[in-house]
C-alpha positions in Angstrom: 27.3 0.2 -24.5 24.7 -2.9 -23.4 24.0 -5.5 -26.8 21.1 -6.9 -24.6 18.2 -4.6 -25.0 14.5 -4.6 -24.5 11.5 -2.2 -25.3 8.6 -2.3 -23.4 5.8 -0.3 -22.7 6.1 -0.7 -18.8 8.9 -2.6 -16.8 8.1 -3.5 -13.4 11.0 -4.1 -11.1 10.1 -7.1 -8.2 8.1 -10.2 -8.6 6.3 -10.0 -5.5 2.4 -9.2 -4.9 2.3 -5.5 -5.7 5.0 -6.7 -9.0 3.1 -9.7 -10.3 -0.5 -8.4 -9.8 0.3 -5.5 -11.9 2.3 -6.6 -14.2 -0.7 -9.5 -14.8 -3.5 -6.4 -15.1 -1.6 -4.8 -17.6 -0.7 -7.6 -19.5 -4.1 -8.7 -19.5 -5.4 -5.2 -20.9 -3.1 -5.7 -23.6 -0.2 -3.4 -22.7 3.2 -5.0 -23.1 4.9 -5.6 -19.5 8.1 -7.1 -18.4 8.7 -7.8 -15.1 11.9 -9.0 -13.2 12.6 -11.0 -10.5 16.0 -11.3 -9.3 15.7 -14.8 -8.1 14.9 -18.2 -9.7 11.6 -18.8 -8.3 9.2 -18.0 -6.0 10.3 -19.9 -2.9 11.2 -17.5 0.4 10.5 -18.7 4.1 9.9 -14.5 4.4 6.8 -14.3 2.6 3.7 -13.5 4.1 0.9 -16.0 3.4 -2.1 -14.3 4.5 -4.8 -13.8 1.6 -7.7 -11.3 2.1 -10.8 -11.5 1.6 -10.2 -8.2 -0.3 -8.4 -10.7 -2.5 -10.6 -13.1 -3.2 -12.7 -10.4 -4.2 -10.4 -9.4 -6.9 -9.9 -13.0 -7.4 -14.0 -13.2 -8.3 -13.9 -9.8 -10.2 -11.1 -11.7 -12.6 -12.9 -15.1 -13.0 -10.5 -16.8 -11.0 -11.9 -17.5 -7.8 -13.1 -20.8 -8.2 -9.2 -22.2 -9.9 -7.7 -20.1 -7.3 -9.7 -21.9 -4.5 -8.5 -25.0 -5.8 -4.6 -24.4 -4.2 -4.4 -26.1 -1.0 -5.0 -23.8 2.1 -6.5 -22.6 5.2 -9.3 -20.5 5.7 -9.9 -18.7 9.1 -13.8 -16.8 9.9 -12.1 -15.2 12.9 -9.0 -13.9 14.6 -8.1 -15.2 18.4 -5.3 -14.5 20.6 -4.3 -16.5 23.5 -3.1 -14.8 26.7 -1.7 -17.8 28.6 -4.9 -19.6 29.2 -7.4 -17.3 28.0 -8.5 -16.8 24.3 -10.1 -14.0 22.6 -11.7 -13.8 19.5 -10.8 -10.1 17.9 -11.9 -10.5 14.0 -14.9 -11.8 13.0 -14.6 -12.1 9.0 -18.2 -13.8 8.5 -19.7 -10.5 8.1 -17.7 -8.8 6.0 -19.6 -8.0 2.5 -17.1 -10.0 -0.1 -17.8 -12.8 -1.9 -15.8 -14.9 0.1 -15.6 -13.5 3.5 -12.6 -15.5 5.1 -8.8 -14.9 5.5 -6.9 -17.4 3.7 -3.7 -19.0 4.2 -1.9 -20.2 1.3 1.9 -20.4 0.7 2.7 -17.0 -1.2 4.7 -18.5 -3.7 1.6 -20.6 -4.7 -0.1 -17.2 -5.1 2.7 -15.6 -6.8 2.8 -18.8 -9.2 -1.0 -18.8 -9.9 -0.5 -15.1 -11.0 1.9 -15.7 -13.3 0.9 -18.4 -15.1 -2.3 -16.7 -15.9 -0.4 -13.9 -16.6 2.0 -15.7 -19.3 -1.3 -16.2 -21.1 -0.9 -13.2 -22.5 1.2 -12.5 -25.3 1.9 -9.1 -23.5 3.5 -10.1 -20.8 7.1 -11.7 -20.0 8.8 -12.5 -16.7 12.7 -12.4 -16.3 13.8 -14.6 -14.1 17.3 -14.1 -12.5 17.4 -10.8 -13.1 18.2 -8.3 -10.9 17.5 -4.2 -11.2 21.0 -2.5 -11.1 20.1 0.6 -11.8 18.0 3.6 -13.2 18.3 4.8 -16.7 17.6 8.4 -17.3 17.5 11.0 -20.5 16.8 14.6 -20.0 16.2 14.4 -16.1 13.2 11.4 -17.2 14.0 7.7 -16.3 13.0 5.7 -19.2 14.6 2.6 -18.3 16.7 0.1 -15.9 20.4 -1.6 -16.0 19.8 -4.9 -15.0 21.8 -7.9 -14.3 21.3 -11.7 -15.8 23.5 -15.1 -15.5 23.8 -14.6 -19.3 25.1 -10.7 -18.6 23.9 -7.2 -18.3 20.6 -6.2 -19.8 18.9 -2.9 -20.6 15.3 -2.5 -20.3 13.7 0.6 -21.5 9.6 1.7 -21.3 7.4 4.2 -21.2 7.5 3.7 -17.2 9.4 2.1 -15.0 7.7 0.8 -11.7 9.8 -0.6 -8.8 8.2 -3.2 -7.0 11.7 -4.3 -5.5 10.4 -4.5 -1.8 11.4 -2.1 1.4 15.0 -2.4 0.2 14.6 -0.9 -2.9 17.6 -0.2 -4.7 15.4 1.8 -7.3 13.9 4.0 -4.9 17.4 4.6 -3.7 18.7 5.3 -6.9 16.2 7.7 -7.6 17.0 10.0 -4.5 13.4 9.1 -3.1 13.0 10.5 0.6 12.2 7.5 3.2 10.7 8.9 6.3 11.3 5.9 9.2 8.4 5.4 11.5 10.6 2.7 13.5 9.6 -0.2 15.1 10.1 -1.7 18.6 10.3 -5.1 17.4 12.3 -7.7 15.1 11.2 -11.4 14.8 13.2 -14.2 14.9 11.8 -16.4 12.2 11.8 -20.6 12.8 10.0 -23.6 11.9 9.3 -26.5 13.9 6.8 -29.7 12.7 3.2 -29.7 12.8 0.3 -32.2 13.9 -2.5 -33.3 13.5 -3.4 -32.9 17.5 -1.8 -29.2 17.6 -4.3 -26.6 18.3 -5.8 -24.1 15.2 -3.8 -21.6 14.1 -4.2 -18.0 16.1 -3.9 -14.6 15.8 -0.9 -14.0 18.5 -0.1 -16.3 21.7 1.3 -13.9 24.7 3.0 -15.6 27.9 5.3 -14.6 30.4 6.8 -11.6 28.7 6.6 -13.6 25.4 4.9 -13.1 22.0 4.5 -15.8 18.7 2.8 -16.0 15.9 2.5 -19.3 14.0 1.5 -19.7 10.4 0.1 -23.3 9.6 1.8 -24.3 6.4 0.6 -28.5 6.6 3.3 -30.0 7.7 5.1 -27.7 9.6 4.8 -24.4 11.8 6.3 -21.5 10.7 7.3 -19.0 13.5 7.3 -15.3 14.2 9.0 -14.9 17.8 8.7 -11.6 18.7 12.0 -9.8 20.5 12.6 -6.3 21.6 14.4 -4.2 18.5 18.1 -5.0 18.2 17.9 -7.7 21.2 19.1 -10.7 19.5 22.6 -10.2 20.6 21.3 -10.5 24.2 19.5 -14.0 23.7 22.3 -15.7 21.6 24.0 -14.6 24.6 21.7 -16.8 27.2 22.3 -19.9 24.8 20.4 -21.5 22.5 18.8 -23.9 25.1 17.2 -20.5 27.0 15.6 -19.7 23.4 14.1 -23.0 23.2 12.6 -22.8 26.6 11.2 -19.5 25.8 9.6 -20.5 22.7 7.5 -23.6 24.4 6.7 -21.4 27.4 4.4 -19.9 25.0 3.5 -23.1 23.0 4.1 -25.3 25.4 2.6 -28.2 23.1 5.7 -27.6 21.1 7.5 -29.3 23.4 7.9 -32.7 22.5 9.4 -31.6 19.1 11.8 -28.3 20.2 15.1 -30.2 19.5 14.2 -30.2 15.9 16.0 -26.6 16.3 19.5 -27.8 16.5 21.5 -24.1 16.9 21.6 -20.9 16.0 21.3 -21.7 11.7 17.6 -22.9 11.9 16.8 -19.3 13.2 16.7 -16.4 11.3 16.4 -12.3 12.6 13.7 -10.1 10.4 14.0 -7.0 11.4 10.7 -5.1 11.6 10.6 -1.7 10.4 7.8 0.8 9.3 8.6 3.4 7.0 7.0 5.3 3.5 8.1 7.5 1.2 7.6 11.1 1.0 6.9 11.1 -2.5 6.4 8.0 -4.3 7.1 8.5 -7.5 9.8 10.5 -10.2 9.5 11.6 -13.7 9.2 8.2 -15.3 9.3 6.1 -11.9 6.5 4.9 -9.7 7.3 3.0 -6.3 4.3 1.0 -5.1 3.7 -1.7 -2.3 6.4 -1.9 0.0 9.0 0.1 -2.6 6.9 2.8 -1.3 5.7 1.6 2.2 7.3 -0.8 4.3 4.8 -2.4 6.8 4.6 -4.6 9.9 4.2 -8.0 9.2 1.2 -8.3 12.0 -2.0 -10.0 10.1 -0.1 -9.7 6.7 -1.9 -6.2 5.9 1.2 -5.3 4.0 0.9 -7.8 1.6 -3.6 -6.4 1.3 -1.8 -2.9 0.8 0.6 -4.1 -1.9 -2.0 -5.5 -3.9 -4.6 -2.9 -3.3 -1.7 -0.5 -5.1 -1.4 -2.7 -7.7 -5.0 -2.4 -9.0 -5.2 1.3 -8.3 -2.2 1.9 -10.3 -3.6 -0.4 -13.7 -7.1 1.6 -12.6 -4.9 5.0 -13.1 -2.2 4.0 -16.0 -3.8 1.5 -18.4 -5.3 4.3 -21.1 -2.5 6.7 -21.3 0.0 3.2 -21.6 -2.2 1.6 -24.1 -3.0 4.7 -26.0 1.4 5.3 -25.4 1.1 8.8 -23.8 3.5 10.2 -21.7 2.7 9.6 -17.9 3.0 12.3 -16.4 4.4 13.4 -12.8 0.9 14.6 -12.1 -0.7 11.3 -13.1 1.5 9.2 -10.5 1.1 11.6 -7.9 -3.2 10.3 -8.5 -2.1 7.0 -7.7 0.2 8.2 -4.4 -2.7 10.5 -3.1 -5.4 7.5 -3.7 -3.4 4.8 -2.1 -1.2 7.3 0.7 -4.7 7.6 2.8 -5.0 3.9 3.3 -1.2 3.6 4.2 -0.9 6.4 7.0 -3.7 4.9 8.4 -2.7 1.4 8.7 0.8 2.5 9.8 -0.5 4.5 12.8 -2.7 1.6 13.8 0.5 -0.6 13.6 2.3 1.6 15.8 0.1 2.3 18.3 -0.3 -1.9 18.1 3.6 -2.2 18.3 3.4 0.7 21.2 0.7 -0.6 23.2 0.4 -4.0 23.1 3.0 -6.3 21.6 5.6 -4.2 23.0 4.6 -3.4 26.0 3.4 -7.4 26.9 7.3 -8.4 26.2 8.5 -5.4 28.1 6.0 -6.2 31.1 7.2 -10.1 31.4 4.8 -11.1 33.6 1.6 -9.6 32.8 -1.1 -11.8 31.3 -3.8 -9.7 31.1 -5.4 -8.9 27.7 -4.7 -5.5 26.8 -8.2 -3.1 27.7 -9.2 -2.9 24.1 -9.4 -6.8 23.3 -11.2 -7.3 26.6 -14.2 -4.6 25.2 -13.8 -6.3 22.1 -14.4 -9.8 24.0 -17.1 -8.4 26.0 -18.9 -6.9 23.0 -19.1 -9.1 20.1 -20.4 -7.0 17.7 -17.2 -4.8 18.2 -15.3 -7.4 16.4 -16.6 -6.5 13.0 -14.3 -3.6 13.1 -11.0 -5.4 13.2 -12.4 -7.7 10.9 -12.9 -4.9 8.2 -9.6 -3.3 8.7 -7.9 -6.6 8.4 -9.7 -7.5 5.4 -10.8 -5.5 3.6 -9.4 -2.1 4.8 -10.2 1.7 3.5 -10.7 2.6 0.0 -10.6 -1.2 -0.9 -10.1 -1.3 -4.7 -11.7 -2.7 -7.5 -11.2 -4.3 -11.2 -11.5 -1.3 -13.7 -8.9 -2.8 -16.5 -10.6 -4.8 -19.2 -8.8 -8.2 -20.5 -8.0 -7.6 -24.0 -8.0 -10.9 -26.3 
């Protein structure tokens, strides 16, 4: 039997976007939360940075826009990608209808911090650091709680409902017998950082060259790369050397090469594999997966990270009464929040896939070819067209808004 206890109404497992977002809306509507994080902080090189203008218009809908603004970032009105020497513009943010119509690019730990200091406000709310979801608790075929793990020792959490937020590896949705259906992926990124400029060229959407794909993530002082290989071919490249990988990688920034040697081996690079999967069913009698618990996604223009918080707001939308009035939710009431936010997934996934399929695939597999793909070249010859993009990107279907008052 586990001393360590804790009652709560809801216990949300994962302190990323999806976990933090909701965990701050409930709080903040006077339902008590706990949510934990298994690490100390914030801090991972594999967080996505990208803030939507979907975002900020939740951001603007809380009152925190204008302190939320003040965190130091980037803001991009457009999307390009550079194929070899010749750049097209695919987004055009500008005309989105938002309050702030950019993409933003801020460090997601800053994000994840902001949250949860505003969150702590709130006598409701507590975040566990350091502690790590071991397990489901369940009574009468219900789960009504998690085993958890601490550097003081085990920990029971019990609540009303349990929500994993613990990312595509999610040890609760496994634990709960959820069926993953595997979309797959042709792709995995090897993930490095090299210095950054002042004479470097804007950040882009993509760069494609000789066979060759990046993406690079302007974080001040330094680059952070996405170099895009062929699923399950980093075997075959540590096998060319290291000095072959470094030649690669300025083949396709070639500006990068008077500072390439700050890679020193085979340490400074790190494989994320890519994969695309979702749940059949999101959800259990007492358990609720959301973001990428229920839905793993690409990482191409950080739409994961829109999706993840796009659940979180639909799922306070759906759950706040029957929490704060402390009826049972039931199965019925978190299959609403699957069949609102499962649209908006199986769309983006398909577009990802045929993206994957079509164009970032098929330029590495190609090697030579240089030629923008047919699509970007209508989308370059017809500007309007680029409003499109822009809206899926940023703001995306059945965009969500605040419903969840802040109670005092």
């Amino acid at each position: 039997m586990i001393d360590n206890k804790i009652i709560t109404t809801c216990c949300i497992t994962g302190g990323g976007p999806a976990g933090m977002m909701l965990g701050y809306l409930l709080a903040r509507a006077g339902i008590e939360v706990v949510v934990l994080e298994k690490h100390a902080d914030f801090f991972r090189d594999f967080r996505g940075d990208t803030i939507h203008p979907s975002t900020m218009q939740l951001m603007s809908e809380l009152g925190l826009l204008n302190e939320f603004l003040k965190i130091p970032h980037q803001e991009l009105t457009s999307f390009t990608a550079v194929f070899k020497d010749t750049s097209i513009k695919i987004a055009d943010f500008t005309h989105l209808k938002v309050v702030k119509p950019v993409l933003g690019l801020m460090p997601q730990w800053d994000f994840l911090n902001f949250i949860a200091k505003h969150a702590s406000g709130y006598a409701t709310f507590k975040l566990l650091m350091n502690t790590a979801a071991t397990d489901i608790v369940k009574q009468g075929g219900r789960v009504i709680g998690i085993n958890a793990a601490t550097k003081d020792g085990p920990l029971q959490v019990f609540a009303d409902i349990v929500i994993a937020t613990d990312g595509r590896h999610s040890l609760l949705r496994e634990k709960a017998a959820l069926k993953v259906i595997k979309t797959g992926a042709p792709i995995d990124v090897l993930w490095l950082r090299v210095s950054r400029q002042e004479r470097d060229p804007a950040q882009i959407l993509g760069r494609f060259a000789y066979g060759k794909v990046m993406v690079m993530l302007d974080r001040d002082s330094y680059w952070q790369c996405a170099y895009v290989i062929e699923k399950g071919g980093y075997d075959k490249i540590k096998q060319k050397g290291f000095e072959s990988l470094k030649q690669d990688i300025t083949s396709v920034a070639p500006f990068l090469a008077d500072r390439i040697n700050e890679l020193k081996g085979w340490d400074d690079i790190k494989l994320l594999a890519v994969d695309i999967d979702h749940l059949e069913k999101w959800y259990t009698n007492g358990l609720l997966c959301i973001g990428d618990a229920a839905h793993a996604m690409s990482p191409i223009a950080g739409v994961g990270i829109n999706l993840a918080i796009q659940d979180a707001v639909a799922t306070a939308n759906i759950l706040y009464k029957s929490l704060r009035e402390k009826k049972i939710i039931r199965e019925d009431t978190l299959a609403h929040v699957q069949k609102r936010r499962g649209l908006p997934t199986r769309i983006i996934q398909k577009m990802q896939v045929l993206i994957h399929n079509n164009v970032i695939y098929k330029k590495i597999s190609e090697k030579d070819d240089q030629t923008p793909p047919l699509i970007m070249r209508v989308i370059d010859r017809f500007p309007l067209l680029r409003r499109v993009p822009a809206w899926l990107i940023g703001v995306g279907f059945r965009s969500e808004h605040i419903q969840t008052p802040e109670v005092k």
